[in-house]
C-alpha angles and dihedrals in degrees: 000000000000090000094056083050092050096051087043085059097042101056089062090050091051083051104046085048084062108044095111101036117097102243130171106217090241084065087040091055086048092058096044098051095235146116115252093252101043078048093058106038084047089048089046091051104048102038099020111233139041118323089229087059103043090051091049084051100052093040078054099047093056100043077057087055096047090041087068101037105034126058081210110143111252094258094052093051085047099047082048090054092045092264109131100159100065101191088049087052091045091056094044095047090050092049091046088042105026085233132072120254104246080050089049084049099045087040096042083054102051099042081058090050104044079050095053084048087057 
């Protein structure tokens, strides 16, 4: 039964390696050892959705992140996230966050500076 844990574990892990590399599922499935189907119903049951989502989700989520910490422009913040095309990321972070991401930026900035007034 452990072992079943472990490779339940693992293949997260193997996932999560591969989050900003630009990988078709069929090299995916390579990685992973295992056939498309037993990939996607794995992938289905341990993050919930569609692997070509999630992976559009987490490159998102930390482009968010940089986009705060970084002064980094907004391509380079894309090209970091695996996100080459910057006009096709812009309109795919404002669909996932309802803002662009130089006003998330800009917003994100003054919210910090009217706290550290307080």
């Amino acid at each position: 039964m452990s072992n079943i844990d472990s490779s339940e574990g693992n293949f997260e892990v193997e996932i999560y390696d591969y989050v900003f590399e630009d990988l078709s599922i069929r090299e995916l499935t390579e990685r992973t050892n295992r056939s498309q189907t037993s990939f996607k119903k794995e992938f289905q049951r341990h993050f919930e959705m569609p692997p070509h989502k999630w992976f559009i989700r987490q490159r998102l989520n930390h482009l968010r992140l940089l986009l705060i910490a970084s002064s980094k422009s907004i391509s380079e913040i894309g090209n970091a996230c695996s996100f080459p095309n910057t006009s096709h990321y812009i309109k795919l972070f404002k669909k996932e966050f309802g803002i662009t991401p130089a006003n998330y930026r800009c917003q994100y900035a003054r919210q910090h500076a009217e706290e550290l007034a307080e």
